[in-house]
VEXLO-112243 format. One record per residue (C-alpha): residue in three letters; x, y, z. Coordinates in nm, 2 decimals. Example, Ala and Ser with C-alpha at 12.3 -4.5 7.8 and 13.67 -1.06 7.14 Angstrom:
 residuo      x      y      z
     Ala   1.23  -0.45   0.78
     Ser   1.37  -0.11   0.71
REM end
This chain:
 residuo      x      y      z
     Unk   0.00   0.00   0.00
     Unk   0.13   0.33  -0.07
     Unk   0.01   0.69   0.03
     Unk   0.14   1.03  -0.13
     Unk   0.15   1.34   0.05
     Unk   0.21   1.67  -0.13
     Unk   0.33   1.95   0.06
     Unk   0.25   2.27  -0.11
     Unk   0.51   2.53  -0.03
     Unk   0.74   2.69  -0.19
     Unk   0.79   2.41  -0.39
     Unk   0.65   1.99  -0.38
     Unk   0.75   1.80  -0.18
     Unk   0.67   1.43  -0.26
     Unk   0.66   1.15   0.02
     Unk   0.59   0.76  -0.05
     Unk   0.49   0.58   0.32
     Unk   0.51   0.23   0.19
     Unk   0.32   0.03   0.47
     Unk   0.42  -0.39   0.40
     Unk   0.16  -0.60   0.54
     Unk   0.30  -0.96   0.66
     Unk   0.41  -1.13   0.34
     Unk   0.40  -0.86   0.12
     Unk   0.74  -0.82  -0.13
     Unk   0.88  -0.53  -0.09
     Unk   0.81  -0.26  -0.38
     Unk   1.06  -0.27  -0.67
     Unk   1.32   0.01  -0.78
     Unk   1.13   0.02  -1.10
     Unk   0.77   0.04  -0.92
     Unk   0.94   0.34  -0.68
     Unk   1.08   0.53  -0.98
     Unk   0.73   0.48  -1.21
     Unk   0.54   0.64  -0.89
     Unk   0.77   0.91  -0.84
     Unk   0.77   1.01  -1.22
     Unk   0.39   1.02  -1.22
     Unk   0.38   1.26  -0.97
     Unk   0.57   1.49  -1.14
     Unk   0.41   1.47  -1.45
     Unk   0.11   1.52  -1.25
     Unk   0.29   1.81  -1.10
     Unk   0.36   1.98  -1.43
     Unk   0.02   1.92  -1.55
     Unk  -0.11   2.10  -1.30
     Unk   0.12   2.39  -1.31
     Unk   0.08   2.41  -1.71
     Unk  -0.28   2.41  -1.65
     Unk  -0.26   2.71  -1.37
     Unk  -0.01   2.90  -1.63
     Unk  -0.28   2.82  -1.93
     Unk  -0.58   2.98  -1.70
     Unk  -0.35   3.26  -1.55
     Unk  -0.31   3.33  -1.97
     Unk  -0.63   3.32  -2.05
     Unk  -0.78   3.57  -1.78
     Unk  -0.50   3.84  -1.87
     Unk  -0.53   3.80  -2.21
     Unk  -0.91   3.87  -2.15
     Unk  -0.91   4.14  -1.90
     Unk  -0.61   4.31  -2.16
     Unk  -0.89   4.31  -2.41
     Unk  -1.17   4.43  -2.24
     Unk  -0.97   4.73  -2.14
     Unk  -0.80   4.76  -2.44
     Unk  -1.17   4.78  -2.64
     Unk  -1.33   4.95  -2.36
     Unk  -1.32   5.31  -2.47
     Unk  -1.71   5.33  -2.55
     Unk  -1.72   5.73  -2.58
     Unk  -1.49   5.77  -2.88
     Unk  -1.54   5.39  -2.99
     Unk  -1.63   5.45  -3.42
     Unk  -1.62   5.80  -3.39
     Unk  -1.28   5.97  -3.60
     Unk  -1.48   6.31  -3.56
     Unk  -1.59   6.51  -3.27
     Unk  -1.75   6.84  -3.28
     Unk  -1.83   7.03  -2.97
     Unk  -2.10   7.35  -2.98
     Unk  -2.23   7.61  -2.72
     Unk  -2.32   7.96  -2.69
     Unk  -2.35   8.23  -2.45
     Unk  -2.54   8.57  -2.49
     Unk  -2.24   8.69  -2.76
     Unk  -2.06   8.44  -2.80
     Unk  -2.03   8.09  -3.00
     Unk  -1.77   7.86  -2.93
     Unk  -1.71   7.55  -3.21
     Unk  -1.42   7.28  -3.11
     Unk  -1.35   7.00  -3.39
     Unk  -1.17   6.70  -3.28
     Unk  -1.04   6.46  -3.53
     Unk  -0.87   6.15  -3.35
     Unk  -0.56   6.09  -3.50
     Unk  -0.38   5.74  -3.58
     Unk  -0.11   5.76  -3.31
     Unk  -0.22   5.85  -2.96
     Unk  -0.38   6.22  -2.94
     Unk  -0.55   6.45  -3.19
     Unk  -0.59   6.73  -3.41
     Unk  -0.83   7.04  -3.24
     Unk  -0.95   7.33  -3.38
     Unk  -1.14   7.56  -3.16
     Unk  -1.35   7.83  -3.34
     Unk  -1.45   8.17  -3.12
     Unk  -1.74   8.38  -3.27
     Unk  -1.89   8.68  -3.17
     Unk  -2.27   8.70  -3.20
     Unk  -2.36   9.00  -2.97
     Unk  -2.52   9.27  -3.10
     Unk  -2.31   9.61  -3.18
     Unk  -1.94   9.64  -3.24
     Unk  -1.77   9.32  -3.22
     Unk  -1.42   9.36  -3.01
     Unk  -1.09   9.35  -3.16
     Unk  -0.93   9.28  -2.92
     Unk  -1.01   8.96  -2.63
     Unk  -0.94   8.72  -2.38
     Unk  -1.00   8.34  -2.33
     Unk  -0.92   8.02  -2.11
     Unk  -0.99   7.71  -2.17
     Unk  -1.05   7.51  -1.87
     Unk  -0.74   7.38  -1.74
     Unk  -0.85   6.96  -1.74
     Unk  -0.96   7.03  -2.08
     Unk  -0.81   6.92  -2.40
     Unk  -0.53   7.23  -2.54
     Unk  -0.64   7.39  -2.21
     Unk  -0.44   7.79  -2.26
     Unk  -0.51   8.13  -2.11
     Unk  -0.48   8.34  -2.42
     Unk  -0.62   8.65  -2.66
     Unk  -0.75   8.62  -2.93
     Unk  -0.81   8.85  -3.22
     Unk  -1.13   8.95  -3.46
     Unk  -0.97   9.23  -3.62
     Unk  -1.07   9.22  -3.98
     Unk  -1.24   8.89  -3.97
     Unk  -1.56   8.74  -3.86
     Unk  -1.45   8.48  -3.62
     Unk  -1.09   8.32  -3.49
     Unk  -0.97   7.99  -3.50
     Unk  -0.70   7.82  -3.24
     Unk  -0.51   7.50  -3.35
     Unk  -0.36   7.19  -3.18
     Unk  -0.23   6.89  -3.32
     Unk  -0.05   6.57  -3.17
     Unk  -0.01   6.44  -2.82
     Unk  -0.29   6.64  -2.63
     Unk  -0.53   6.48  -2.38
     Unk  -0.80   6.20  -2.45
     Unk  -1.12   6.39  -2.51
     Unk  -1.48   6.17  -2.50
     Unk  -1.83   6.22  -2.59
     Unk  -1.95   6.33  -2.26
     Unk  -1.71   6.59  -2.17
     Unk  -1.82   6.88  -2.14
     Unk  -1.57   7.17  -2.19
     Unk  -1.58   7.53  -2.00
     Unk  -1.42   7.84  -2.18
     Unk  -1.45   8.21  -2.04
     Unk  -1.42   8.49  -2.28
     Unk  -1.34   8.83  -2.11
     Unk  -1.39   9.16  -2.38
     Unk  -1.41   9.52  -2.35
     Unk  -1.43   9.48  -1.93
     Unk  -1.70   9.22  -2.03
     Unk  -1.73   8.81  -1.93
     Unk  -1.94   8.50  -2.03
     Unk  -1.88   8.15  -1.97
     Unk  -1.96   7.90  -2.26
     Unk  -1.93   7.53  -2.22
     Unk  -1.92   7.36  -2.56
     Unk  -2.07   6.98  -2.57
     Unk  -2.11   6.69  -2.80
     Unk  -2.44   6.80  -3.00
REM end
């Protein structure tokens, strides 16, 4: 009769109690090294089969967050929109290959009377090509500011705060996936 015990530590551990009852022969060397190399192949098995499940769930939680970017999932083209009393704020995102994108922010002035040469605006900081800057309408209708390459992920359901300060003036305008 013989019992295995399998010590899991650090490492197995592999003991044979061979219990003889009156009579019995003695196991042979053969008999002792057949037992001994089927527990390790049971061994291995085991640990190949803990390696092929330890695969498996990485490879599958890799790919759910790989995938799991449902705001800008099949969309190459974002455009934002809002308006305050005078003003109209237009951001275009197009998401590039490599990692960032190419924005184009659009300032209009829709008020009524004179429409400011000269003014002021900042893009909220944990925005995408966030900037405290002025802008210009001087001989044209509207002014457009540019960023390409690595800027911050922008999705679907971010909404984006600018202030616009003119002529000792202020408005807030959040612009928004429409």
């Amino acid at each position: 009769m013989t019992l295995t015990f399998i010590n899991n530590s650090s490492f197995f551990v592999c003991c044979h109690i061979i219990i003889l009852d009156k009579g019995e022969k003695k196991p042979s060397f053969f008999l002792k090294i057949f037992y001994t190399l089927k527990f390790f192949v049971v061994v291995i098995v085991i640990k190949l089969k803990i390696y092929l499940l330890s695969t498996l769930i990485i490879f599958i939680f890799s790919s759910v967050a790989c995938t799991n970017n449902e705001d800008t999932e099949g969309t190459d083209e974002l455009i934002f929109k809002g308006e305050s009393e005078n003003w109209r704020v237009v951001l275009e995102v197009e998401q590039l290959e490599t990692p960032g994108s190419s924005l184009v922010y659009t300032f209009s002035y829709i008020g009524e009377g004179i429409k400011p040469k000269v003014f002021y605006y900042e893009i909220d900081p944990n925005s995408p090509a966030s900037s405290v800057d002025e802008g210009s309408l001087e001989n044209q209708d509207e002014m457009s500011l540019f960023a390409h390459g690595d800027t911050e992920p922008i999705y679907k359901n971010m909404p984006i705060h600018i202030t616009i300060n003119w002529d000792n003036k202020s408005e807030d305008v959040l612009i928004k996936v429409k």
